[in-house]
DOLUMMI-401695 format. One record per atom (N, C-alpha, C): x, y, z. Coordinates in steps of 0.1 Angstrom, whole numbers, padded with zeros to 4 digits, always signed. Example, Ala and Ser with C-alpha at 12.3 -4.5 7.8 and 13.67 -1.06 7.14 Angstrom:
residues 2
+0132-0057+0078;+0123-0045+0078;+0132-0033+0078;+0128-0022+0071;+0137-0011+0071;+0129+0000+0079;
//
This chain:
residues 85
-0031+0596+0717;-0024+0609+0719;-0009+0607+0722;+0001+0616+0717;+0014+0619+0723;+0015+0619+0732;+0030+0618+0743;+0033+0623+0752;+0028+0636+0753;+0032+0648+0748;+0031+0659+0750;+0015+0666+0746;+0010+0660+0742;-0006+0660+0742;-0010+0655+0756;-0005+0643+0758;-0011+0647+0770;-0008+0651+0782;+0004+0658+0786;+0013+0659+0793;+0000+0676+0791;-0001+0677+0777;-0008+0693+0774;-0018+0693+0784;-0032+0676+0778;-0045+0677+0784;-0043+0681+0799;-0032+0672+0805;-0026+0675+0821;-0028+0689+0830;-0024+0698+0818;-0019+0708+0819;-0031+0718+0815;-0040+0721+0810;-0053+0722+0806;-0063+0718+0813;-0064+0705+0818;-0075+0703+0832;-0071+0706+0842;-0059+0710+0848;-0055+0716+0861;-0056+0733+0859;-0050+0739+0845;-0051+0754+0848;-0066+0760+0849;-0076+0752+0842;-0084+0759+0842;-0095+0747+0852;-0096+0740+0858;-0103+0735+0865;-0110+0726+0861;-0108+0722+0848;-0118+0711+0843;-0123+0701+0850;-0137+0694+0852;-0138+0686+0862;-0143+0675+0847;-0126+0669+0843;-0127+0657+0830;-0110+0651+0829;-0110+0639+0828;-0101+0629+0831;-0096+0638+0812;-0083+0641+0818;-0074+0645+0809;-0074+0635+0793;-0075+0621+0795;-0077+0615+0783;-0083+0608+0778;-0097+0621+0781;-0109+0618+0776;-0110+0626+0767;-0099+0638+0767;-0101+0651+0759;-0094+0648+0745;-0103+0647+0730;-0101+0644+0719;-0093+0654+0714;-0079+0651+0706;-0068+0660+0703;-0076+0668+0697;-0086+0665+0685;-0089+0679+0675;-0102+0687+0679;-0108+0684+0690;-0118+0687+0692;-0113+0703+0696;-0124+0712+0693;-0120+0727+0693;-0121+0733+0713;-0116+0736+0717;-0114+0741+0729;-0120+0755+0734;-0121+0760+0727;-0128+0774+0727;-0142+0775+0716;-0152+0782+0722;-0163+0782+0714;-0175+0774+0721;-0184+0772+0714;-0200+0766+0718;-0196+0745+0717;-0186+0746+0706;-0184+0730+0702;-0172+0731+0715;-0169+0715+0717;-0159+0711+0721;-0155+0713+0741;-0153+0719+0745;-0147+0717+0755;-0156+0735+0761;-0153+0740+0752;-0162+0754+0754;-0158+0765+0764;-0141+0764+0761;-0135+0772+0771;-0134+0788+0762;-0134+0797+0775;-0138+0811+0768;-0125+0817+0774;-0123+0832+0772;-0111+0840+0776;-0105+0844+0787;-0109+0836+0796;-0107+0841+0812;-0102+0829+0811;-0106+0815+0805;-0098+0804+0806;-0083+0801+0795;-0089+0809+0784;-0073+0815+0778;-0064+0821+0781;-0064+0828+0794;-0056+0839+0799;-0048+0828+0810;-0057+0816+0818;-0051+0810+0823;-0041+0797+0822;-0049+0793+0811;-0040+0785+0799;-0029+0789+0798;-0022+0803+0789;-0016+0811+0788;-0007+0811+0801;-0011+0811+0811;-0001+0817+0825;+0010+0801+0822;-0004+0791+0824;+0005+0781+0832;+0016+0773+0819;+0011+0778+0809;+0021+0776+0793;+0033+0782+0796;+0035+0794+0798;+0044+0807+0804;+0051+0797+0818;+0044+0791+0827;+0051+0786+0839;+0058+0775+0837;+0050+0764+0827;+0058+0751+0828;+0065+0753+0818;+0065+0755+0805;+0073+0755+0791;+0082+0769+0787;+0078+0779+0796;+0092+0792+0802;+0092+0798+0787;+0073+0801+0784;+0076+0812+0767;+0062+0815+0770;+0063+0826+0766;+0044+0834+0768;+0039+0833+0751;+0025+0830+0749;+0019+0830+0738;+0016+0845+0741;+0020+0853+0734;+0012+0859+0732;+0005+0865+0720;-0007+0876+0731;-0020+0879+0720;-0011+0887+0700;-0003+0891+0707;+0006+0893+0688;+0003+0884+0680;+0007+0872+0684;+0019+0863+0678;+0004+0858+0666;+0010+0857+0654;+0002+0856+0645;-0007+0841+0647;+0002+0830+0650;-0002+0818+0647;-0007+0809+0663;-0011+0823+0673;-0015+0816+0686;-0029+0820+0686;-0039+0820+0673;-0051+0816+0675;-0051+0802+0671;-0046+0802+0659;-0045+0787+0657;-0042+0777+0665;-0031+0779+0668;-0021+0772+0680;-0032+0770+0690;-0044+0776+0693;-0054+0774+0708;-0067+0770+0703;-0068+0760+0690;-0076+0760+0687;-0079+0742+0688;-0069+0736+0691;-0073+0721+0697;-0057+0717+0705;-0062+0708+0713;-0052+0702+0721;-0040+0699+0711;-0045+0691+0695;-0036+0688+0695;-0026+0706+0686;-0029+0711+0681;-0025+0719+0673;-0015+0729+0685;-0025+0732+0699;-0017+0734+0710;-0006+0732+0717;-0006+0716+0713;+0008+0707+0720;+0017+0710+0704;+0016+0712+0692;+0026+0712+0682;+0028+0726+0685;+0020+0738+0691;+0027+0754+0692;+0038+0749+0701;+0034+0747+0712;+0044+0744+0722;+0056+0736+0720;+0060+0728+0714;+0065+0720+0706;+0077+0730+0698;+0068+0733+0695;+0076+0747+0683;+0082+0754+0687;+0077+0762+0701;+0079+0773+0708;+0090+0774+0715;+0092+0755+0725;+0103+0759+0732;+0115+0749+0731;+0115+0747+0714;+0130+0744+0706;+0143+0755+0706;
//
């Protein structure tokens, strides 16, 4: 993983409470849904906040390319990447 992957995972097991050692979490594995990590929309909303707190840009539900962007750690850490150039 990148720095900023896992600086992300960091940031992903503290907002939403995960009880899993940050780099255990596989960049492409899907984050939302039944596969993968199996986070649902109350944990997107929180994701979301603390994205908005540490990186100072809100995903928001508009933005065309922030389903994609929340669909693995790693694809996550390149939104953010993107977002706060």
């Amino acid at each position: 993983m990148s720095t900023l992957e896992n600086e992300v995972a960091e940031l992903l097991v503290e907002a939403v409470n995960l009880d899993i050692d940050p780099a255990a979490i596989d960049p492409d594995e899907p984050l939302f849904g039944d596969r993968g990590l199996g986070l649902d929309s109350i944990d997107a909303l929180e994701l979301s906040l603390a994205i908005a707190v540490r990186y100072g840009f809100q995903a928001r539900a508009e933005d065309a390319e922030r389903a994609e962007a929340f669909a693995s750690l790693r694809s996550l850490s390149r939104y953010i990447e993107a977002k706060r150039r």
